[in-house]
N, CA, C and O atoms as a GROMACS GRO file, in nm:
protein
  480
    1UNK      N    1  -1.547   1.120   0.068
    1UNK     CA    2  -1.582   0.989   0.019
    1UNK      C    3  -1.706   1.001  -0.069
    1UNK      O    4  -1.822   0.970  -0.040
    2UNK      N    5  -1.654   1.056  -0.193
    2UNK     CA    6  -1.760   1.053  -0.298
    2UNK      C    7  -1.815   0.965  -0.382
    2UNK      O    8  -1.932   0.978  -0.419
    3UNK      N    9  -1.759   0.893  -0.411
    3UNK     CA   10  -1.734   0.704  -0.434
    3UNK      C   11  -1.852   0.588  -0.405
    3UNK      O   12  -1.864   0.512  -0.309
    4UNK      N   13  -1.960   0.607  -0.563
    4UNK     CA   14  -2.049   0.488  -0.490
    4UNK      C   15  -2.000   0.386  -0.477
    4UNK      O   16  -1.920   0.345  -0.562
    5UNK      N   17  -2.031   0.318  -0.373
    5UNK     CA   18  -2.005   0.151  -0.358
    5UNK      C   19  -2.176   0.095  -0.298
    5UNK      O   20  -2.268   0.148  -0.236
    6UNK      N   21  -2.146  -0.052  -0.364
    6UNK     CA   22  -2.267  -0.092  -0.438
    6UNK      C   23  -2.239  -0.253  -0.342
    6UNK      O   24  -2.124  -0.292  -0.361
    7UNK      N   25  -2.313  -0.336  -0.259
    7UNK     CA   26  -2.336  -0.445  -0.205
    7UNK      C   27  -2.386  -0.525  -0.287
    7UNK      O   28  -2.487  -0.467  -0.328
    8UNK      N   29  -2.376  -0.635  -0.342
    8UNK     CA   30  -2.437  -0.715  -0.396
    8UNK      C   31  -2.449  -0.875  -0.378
    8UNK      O   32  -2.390  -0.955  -0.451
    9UNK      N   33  -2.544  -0.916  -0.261
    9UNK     CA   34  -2.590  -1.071  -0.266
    9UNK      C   35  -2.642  -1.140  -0.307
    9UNK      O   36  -2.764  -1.137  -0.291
   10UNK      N   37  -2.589  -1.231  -0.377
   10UNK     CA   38  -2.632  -1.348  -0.449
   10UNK      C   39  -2.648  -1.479  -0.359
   10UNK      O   40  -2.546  -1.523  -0.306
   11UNK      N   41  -2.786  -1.552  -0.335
   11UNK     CA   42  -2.819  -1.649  -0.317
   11UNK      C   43  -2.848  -1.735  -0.421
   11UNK      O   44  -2.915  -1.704  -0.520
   12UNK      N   45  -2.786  -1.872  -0.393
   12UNK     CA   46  -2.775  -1.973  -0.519
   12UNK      C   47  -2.783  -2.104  -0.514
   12UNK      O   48  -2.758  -2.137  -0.398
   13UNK      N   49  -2.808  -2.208  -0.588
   13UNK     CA   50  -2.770  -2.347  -0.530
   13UNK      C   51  -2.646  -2.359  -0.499
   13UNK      O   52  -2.581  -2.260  -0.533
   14UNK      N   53  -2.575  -2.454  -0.440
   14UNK     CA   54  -2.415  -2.493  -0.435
   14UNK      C   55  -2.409  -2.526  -0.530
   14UNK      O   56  -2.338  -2.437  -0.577
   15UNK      N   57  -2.431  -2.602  -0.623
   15UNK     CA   58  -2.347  -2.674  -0.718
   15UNK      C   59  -2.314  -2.531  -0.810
   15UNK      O   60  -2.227  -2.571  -0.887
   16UNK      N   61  -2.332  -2.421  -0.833
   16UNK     CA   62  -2.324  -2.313  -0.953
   16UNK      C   63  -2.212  -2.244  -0.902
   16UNK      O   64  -2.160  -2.165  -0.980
   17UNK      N   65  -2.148  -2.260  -0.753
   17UNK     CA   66  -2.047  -2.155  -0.726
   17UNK      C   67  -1.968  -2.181  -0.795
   17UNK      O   68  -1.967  -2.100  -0.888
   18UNK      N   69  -1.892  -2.255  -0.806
   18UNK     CA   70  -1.759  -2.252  -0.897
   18UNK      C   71  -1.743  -2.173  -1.022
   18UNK      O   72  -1.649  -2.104  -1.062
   19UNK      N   73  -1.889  -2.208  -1.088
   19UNK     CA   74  -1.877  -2.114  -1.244
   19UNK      C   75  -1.910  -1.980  -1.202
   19UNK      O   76  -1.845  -1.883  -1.241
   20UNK      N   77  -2.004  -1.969  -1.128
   20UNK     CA   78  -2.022  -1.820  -1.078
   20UNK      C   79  -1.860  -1.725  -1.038
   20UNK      O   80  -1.825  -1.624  -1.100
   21UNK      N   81  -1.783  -1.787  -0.927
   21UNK     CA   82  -1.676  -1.765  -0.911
   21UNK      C   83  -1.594  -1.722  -1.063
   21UNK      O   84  -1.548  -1.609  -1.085
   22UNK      N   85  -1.588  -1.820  -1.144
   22UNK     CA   86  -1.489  -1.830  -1.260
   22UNK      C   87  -1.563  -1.696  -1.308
   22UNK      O   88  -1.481  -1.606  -1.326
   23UNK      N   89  -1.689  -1.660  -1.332
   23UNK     CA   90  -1.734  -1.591  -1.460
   23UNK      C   91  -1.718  -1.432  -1.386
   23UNK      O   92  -1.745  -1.333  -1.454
   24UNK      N   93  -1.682  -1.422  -1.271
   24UNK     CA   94  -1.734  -1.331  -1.200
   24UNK      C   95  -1.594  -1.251  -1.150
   24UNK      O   96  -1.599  -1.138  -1.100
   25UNK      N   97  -1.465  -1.328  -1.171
   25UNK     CA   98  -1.349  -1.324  -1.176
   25UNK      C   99  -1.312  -1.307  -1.304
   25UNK      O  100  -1.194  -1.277  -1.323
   26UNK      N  101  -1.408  -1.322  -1.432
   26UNK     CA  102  -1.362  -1.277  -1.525
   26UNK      C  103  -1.386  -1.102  -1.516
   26UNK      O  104  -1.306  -1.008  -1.524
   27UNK      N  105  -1.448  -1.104  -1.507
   27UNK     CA  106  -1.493  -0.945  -1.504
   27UNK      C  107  -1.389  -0.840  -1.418
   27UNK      O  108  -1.354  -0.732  -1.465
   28UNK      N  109  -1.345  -0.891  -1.286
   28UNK     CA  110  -1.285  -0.805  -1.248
   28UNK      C  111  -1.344  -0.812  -1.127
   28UNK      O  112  -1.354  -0.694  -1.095
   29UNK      N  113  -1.389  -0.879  -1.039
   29UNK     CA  114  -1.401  -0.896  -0.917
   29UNK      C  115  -1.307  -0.997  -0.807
   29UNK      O  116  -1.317  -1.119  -0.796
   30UNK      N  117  -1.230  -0.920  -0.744
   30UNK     CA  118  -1.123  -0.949  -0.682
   30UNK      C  119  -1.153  -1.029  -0.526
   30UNK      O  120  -1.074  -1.106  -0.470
   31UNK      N  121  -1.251  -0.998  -0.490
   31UNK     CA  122  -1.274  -1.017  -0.364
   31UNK      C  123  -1.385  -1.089  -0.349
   31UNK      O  124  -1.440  -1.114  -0.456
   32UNK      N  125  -1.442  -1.136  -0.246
   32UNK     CA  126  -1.578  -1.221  -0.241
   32UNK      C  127  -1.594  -1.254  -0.110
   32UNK      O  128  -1.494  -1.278  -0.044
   33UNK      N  129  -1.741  -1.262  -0.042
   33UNK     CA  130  -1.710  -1.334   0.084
   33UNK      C  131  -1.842  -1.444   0.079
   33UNK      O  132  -1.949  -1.405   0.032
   34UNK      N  133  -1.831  -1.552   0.120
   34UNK     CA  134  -1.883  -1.670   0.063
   34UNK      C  135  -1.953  -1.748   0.183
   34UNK      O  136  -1.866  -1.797   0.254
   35UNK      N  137  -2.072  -1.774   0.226
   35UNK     CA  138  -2.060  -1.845   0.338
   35UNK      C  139  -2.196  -1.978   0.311
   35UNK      O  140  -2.307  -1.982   0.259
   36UNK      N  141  -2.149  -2.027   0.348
   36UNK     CA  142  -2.316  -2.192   0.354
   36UNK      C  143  -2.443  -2.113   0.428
   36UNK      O  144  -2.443  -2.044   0.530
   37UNK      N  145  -2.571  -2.155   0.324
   37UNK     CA  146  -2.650  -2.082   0.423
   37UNK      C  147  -2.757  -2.183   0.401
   37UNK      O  148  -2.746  -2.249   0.298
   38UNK      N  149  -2.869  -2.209   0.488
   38UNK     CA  150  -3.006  -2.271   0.470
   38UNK      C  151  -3.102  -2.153   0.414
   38UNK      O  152  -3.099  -2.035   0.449
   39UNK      N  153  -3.184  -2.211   0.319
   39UNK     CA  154  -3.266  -2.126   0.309
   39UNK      C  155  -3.414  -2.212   0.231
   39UNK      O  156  -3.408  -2.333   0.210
   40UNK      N  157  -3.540  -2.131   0.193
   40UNK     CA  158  -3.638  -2.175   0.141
   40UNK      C  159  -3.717  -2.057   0.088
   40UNK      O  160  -3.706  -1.943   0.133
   41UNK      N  161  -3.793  -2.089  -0.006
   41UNK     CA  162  -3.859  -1.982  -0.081
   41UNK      C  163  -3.983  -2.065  -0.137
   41UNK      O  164  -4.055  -2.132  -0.063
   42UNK      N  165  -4.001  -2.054  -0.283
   42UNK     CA  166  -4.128  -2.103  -0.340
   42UNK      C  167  -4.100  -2.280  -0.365
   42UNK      O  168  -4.202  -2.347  -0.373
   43UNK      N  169  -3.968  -2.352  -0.376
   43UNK     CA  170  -3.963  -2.494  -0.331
   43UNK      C  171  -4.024  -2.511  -0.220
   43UNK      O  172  -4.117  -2.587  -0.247
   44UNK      N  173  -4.027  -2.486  -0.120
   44UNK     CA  174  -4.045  -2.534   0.018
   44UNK      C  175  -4.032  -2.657   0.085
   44UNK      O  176  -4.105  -2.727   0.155
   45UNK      N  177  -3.885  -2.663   0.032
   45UNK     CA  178  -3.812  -2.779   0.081
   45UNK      C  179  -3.867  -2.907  -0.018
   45UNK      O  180  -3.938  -2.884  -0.116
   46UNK      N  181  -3.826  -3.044   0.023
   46UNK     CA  182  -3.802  -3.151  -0.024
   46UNK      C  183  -3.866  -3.266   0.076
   46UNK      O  184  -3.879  -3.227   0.193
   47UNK      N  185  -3.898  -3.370   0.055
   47UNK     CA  186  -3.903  -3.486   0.118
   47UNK      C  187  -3.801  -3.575   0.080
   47UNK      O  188  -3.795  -3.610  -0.038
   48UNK      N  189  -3.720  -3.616   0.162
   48UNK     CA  190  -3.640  -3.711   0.180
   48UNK      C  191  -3.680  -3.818   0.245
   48UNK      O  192  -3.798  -3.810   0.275
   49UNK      N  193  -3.620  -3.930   0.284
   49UNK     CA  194  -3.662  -4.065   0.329
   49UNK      C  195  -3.525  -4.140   0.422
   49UNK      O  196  -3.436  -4.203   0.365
   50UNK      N  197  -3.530  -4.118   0.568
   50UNK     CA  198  -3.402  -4.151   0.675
   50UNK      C  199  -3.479  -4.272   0.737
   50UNK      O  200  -3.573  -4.232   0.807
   51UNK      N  201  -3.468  -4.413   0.732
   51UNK     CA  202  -3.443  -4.548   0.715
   51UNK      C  203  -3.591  -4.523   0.703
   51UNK      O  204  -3.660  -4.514   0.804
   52UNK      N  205  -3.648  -4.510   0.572
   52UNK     CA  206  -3.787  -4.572   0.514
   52UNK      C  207  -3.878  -4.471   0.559
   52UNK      O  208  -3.993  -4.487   0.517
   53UNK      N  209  -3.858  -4.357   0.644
   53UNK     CA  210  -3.976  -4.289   0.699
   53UNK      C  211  -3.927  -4.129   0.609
   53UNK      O  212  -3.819  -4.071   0.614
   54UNK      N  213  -4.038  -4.098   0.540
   54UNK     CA  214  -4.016  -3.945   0.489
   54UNK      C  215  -4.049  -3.879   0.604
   54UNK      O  216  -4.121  -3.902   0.701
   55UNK      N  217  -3.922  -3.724   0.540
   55UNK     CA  218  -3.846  -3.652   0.639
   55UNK      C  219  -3.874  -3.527   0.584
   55UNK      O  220  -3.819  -3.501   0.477
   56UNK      N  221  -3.962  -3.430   0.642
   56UNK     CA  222  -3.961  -3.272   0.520
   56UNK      C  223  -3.842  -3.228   0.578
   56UNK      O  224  -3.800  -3.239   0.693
   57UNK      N  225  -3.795  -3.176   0.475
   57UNK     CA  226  -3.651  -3.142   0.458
   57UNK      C  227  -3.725  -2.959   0.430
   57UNK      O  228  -3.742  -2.951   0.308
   58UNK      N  229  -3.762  -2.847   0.488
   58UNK     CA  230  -3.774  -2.758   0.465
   58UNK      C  231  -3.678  -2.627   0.453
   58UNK      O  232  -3.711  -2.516   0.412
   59UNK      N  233  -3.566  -2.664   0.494
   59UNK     CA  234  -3.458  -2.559   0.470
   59UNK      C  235  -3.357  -2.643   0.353
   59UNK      O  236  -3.324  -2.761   0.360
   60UNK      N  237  -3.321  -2.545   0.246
   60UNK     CA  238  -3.216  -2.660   0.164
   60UNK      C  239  -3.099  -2.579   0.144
   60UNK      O  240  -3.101  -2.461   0.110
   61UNK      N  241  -2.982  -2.658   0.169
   61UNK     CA  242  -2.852  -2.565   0.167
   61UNK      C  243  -2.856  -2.470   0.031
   61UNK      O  244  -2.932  -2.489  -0.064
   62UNK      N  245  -2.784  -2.391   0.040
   62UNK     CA  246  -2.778  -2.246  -0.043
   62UNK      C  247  -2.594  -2.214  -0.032
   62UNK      O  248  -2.525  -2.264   0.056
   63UNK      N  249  -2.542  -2.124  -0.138
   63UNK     CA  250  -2.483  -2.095  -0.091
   63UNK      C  251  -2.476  -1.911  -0.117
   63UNK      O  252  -2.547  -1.853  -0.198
   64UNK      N  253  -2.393  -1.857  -0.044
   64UNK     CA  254  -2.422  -1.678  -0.028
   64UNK      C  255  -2.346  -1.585  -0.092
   64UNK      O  256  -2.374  -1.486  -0.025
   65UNK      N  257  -2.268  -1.547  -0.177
   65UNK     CA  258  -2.202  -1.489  -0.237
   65UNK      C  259  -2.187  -1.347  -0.219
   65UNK      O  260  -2.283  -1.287  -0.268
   66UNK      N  261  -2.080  -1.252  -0.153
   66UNK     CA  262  -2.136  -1.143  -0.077
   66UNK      C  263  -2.048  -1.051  -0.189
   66UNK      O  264  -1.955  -1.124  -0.222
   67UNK      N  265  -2.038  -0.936  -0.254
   67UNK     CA  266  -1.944  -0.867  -0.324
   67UNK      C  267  -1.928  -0.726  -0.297
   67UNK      O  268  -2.032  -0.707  -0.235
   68UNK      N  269  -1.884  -0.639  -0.299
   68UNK     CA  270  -1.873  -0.472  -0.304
   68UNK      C  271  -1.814  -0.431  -0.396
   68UNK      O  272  -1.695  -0.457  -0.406
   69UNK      N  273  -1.874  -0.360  -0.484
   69UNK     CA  274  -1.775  -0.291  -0.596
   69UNK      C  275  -1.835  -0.134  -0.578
   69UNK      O  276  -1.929  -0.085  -0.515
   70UNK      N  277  -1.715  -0.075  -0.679
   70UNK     CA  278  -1.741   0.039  -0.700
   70UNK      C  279  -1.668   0.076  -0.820
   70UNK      O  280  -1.707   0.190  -0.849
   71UNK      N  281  -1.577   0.035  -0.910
   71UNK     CA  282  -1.537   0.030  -1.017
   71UNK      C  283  -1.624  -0.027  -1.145
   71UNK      O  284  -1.644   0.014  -1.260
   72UNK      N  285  -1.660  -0.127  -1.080
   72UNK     CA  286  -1.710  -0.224  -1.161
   72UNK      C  287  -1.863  -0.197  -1.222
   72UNK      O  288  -1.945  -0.159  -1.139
   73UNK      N  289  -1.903  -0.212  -1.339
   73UNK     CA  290  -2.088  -0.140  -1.311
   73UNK      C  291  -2.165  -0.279  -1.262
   73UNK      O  292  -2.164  -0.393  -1.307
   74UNK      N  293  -2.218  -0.229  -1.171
   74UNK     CA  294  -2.360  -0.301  -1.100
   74UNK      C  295  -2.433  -0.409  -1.192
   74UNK      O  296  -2.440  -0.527  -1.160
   75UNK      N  297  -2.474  -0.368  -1.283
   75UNK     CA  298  -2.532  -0.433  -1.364
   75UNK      C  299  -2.435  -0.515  -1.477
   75UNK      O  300  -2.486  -0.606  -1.543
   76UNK      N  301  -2.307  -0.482  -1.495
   76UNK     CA  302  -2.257  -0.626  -1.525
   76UNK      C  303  -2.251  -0.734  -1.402
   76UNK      O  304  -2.284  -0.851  -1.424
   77UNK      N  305  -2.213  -0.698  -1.291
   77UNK     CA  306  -2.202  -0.794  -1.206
   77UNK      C  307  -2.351  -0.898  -1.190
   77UNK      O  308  -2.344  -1.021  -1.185
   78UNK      N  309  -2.487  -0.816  -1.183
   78UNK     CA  310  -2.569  -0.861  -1.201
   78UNK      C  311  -2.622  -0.956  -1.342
   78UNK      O  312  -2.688  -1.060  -1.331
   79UNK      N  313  -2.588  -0.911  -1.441
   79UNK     CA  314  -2.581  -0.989  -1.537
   79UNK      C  315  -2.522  -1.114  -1.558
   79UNK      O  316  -2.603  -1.206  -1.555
   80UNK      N  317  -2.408  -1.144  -1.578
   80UNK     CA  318  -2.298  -1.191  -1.504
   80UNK      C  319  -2.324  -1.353  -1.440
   80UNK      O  320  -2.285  -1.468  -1.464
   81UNK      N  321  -2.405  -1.293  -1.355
   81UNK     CA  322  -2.452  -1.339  -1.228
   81UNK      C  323  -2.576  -1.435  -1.312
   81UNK      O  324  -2.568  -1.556  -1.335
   82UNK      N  325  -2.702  -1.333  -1.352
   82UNK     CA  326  -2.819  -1.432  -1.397
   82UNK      C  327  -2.776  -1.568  -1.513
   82UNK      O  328  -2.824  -1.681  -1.520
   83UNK      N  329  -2.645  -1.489  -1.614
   83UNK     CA  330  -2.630  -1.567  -1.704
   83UNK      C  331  -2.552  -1.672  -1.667
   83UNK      O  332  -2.551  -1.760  -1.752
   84UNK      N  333  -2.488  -1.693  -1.574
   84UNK     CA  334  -2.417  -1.872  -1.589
   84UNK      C  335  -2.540  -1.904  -1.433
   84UNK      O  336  -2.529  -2.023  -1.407
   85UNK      N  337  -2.653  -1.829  -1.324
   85UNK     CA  338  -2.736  -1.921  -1.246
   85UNK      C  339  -2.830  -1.961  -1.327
   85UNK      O  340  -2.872  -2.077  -1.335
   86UNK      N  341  -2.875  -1.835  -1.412
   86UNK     CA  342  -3.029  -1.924  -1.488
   86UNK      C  343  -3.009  -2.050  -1.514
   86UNK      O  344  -2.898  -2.100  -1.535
   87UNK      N  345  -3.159  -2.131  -1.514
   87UNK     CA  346  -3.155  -2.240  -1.522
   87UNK      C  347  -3.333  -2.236  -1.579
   87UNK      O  348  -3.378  -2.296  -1.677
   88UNK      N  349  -3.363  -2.201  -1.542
   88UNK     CA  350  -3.544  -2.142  -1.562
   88UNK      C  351  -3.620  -2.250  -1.467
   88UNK      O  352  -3.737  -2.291  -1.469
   89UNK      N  353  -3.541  -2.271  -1.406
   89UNK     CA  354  -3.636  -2.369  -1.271
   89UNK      C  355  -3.652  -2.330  -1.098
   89UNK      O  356  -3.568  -2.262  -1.039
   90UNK      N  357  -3.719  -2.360  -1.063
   90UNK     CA  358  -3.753  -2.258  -0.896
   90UNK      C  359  -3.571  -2.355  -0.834
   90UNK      O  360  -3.513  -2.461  -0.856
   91UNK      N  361  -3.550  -2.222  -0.746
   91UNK     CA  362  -3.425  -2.249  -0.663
   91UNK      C  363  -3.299  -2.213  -0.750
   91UNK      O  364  -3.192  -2.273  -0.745
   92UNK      N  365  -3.335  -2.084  -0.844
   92UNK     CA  366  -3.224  -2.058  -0.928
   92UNK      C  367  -3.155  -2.007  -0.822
   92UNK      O  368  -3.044  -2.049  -0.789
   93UNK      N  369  -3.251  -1.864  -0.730
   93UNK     CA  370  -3.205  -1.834  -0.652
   93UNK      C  371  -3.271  -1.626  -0.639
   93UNK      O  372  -3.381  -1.584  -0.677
   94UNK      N  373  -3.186  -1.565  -0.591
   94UNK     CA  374  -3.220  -1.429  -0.571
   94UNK      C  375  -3.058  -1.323  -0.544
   94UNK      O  376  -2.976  -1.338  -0.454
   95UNK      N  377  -3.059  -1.253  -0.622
   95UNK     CA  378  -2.972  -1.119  -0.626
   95UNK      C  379  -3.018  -1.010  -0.545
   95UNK      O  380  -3.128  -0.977  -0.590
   96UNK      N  381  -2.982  -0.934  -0.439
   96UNK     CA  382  -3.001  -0.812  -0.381
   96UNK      C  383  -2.883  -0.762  -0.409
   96UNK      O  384  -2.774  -0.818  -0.424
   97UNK      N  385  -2.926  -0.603  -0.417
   97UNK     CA  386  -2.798  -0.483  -0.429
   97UNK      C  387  -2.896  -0.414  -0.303
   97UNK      O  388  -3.014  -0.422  -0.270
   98UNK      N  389  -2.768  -0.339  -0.254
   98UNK     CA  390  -2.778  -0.222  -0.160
   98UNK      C  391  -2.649  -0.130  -0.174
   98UNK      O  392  -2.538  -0.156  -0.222
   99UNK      N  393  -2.693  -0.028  -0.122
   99UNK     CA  394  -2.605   0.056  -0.094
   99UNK      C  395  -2.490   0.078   0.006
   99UNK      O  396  -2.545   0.093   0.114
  100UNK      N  397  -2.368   0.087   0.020
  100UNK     CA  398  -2.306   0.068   0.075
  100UNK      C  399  -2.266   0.219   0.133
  100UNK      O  400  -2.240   0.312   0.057
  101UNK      N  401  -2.265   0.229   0.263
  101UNK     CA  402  -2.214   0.413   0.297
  101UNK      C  403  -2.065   0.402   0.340
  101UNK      O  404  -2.003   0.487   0.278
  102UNK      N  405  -1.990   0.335   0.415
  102UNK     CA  406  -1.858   0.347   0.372
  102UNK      C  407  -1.784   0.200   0.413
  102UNK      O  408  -1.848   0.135   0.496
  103UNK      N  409  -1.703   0.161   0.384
  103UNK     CA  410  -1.602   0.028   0.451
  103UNK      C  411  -1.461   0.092   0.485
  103UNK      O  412  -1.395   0.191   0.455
  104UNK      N  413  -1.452  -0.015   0.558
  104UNK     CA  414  -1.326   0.064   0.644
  104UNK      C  415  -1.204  -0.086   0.689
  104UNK      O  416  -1.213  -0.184   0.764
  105UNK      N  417  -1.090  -0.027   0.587
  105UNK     CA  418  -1.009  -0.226   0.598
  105UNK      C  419  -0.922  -0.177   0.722
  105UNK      O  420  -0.840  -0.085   0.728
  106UNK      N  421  -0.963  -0.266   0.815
  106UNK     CA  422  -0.931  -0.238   0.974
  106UNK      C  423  -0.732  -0.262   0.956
  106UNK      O  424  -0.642  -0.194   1.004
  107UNK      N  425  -0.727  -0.354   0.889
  107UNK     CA  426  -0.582  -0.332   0.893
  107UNK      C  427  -0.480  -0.192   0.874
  107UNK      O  428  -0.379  -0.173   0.942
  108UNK      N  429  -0.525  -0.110   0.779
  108UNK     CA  430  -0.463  -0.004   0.720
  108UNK      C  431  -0.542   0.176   0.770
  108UNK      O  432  -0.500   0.290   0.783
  109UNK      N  433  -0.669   0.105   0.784
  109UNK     CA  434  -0.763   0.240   0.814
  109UNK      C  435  -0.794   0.296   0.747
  109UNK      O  436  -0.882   0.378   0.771
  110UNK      N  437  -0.729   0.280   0.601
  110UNK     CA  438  -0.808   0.303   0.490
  110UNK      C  439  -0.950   0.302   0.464
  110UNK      O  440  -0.991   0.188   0.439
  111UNK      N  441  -1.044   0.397   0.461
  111UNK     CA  442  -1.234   0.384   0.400
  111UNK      C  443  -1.253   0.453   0.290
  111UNK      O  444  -1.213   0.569   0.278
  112UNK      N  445  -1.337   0.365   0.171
  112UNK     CA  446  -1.428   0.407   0.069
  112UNK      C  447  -1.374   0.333  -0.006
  112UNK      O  448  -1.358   0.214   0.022
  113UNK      N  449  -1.334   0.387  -0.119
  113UNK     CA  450  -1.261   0.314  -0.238
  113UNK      C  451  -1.168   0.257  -0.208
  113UNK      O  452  -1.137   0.155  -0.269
  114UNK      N  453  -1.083   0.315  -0.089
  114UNK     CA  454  -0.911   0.273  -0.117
  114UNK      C  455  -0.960   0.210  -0.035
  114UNK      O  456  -0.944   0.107  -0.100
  115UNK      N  457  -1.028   0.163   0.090
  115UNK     CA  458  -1.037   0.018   0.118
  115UNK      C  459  -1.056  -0.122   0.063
  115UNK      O  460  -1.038  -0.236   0.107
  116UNK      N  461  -1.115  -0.051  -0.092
  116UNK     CA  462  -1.168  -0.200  -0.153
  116UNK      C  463  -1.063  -0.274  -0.279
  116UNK      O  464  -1.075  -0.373  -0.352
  117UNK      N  465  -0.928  -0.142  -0.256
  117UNK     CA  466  -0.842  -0.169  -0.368
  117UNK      C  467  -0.718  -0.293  -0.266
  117UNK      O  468  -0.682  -0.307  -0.150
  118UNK      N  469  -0.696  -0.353  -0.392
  118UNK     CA  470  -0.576  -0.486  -0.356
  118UNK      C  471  -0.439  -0.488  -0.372
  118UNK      O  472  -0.368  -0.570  -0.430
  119UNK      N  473  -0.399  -0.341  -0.287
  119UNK     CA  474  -0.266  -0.276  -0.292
  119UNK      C  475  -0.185  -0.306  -0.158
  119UNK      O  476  -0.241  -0.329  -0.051
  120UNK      N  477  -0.072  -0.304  -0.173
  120UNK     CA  478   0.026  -0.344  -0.048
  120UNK      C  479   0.120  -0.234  -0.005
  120UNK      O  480   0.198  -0.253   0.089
   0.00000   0.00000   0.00000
């Protein structure tokens, strides 16, 4: 298993998944795992107002965008990525890559590459 594979999370507002999705599916990313998350950074939350009394709202939904490639280069995905979140305002969000040492698709037993391919 000589085969880099490359992790890449994207934290984002909700409203950007959809284009993220679309632009990110242009490229050649087949797979995705997606989940709702709370989070906070340099916003630090919001004040809201629940019948007339402000409410710090310090966690604000997010959503998580999880990917693995190894075909694909890293840095388009990352690109990709900044060009349809930028916005140039706090809560664009944050990209991590890591390294991935092997995956293993429990159905087939397939690990490395041929786990991440979309063959039957």
């Amino acid at each position: 298993m000589s085969v880099k594979m490359t992790k890449i999370d994207i934290i984002t507002r909700q409203g950007k998944f959809e284009d993220l999705k679309e632009a990110l599916g242009k490229i050649g990313i087949t797979g995705m795992t997606v989940s709702q998350v709370l989070g906070c950074g340099m916003q630090k939350g919001l004040t809201e107002y629940y019948r007339g009394v402000p409410v710090e709202v310090n966690l604000l939904p997010k959503v998580r965008i999880e990917v693995v490639v190894c075909e694909i280069p890293v840095d388009l995905v990352v690109e990709t990525a900044q060009k349809v979140l930028r916005t140039g305002k706090i809560g664009d969000g944050k990209i991590f890559v890591y390294e991935v040492a092997n995956v293993i698709k429990i159905r087939t037993g397939e690990q490395g590459r041929d786990a991440l391919q979309d063959h039957e």
